[in-house]
C-alpha positions as a Markdown table, in Angstrom:
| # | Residue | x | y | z |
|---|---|---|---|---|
| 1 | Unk | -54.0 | 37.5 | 128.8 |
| 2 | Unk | -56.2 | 35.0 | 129.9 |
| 3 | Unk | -56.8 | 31.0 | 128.4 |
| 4 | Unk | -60.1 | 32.5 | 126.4 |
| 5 | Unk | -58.3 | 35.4 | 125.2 |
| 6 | Unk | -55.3 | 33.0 | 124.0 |
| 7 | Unk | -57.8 | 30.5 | 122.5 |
| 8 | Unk | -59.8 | 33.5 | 120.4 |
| 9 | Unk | -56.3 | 34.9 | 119.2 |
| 10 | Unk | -55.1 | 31.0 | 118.0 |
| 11 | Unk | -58.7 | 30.5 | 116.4 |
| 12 | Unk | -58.5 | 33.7 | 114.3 |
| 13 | Unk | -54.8 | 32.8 | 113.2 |
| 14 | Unk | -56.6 | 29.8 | 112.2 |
| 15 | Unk | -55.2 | 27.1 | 114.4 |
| 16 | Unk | -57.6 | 24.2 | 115.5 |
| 17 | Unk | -57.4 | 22.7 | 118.7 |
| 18 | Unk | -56.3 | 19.0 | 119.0 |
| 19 | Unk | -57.3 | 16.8 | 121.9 |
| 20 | Unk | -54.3 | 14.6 | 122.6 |
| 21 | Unk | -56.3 | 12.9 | 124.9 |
| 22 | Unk | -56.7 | 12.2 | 128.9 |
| 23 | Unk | -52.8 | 11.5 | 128.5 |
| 24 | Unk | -51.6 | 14.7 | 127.6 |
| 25 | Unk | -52.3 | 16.8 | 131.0 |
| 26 | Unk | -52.4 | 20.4 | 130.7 |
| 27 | Unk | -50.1 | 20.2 | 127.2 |
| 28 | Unk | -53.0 | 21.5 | 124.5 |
| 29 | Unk | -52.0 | 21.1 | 120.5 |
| 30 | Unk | -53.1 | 23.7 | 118.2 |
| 31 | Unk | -52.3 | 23.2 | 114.9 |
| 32 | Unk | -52.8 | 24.7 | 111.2 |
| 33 | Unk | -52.4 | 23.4 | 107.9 |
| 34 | Unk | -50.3 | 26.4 | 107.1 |
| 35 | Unk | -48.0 | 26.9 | 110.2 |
| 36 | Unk | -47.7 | 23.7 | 111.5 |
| 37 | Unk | -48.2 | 22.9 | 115.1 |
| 38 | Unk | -47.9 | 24.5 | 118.8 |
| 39 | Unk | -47.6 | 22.6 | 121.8 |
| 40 | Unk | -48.8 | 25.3 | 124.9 |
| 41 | Unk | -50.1 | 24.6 | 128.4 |
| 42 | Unk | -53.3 | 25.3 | 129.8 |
| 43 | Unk | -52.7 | 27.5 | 133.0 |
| 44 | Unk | -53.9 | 26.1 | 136.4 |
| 45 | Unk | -55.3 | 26.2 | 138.4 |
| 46 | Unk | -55.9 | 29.9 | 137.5 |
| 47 | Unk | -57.1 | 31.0 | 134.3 |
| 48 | Unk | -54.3 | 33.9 | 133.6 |
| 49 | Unk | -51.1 | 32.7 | 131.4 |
| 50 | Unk | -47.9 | 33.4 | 133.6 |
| 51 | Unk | -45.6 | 35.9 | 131.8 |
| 52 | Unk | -43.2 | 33.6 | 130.6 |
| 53 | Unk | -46.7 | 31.8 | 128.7 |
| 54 | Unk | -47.5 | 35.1 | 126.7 |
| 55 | Unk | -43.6 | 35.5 | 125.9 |
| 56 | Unk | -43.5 | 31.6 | 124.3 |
| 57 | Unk | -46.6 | 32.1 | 122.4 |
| 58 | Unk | -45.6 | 35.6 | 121.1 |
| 59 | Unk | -42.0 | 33.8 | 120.5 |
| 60 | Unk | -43.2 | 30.9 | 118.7 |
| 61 | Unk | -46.2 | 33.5 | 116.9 |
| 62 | Unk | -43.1 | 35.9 | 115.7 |
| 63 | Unk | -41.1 | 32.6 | 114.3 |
| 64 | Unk | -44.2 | 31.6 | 111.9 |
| 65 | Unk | -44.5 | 35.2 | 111.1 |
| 66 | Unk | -48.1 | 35.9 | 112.1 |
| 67 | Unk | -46.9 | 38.8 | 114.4 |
């Protein structure tokens, strides 16, 4: 799974992306109104997620109950 993939999966589950700014690094916010918010990094400097990126994101998916 690659950053576009995981950005088109959060924007159907209807997450918005939040900019925390030049401060935040390679931390990215997505939030929703209904779920609340996830706190992921952006993978670099290739584009793929490492395994242990999909496994969070499927975690933290499963706990909201959107998988």
């Amino acid at each position: 799974m690659g950053q576009k993939e995981k950005l088109i999966l959060l924007d159907y589950l209807e997450f918005t992306k939040s900019n925390k700014g030049k401060t935040s690094g390679s931390r990215v916010m997505f939030t929703s109104e209904e779920h609340g918010s996830i706190l992921l990094h952006k993978p670099h400097p290739q584009k793929e997620l490492k395994a242990y990126q999909v496994r969070q994101l499927c975690d933290l998916l499963e706990q909201e109950g959107l998988i």
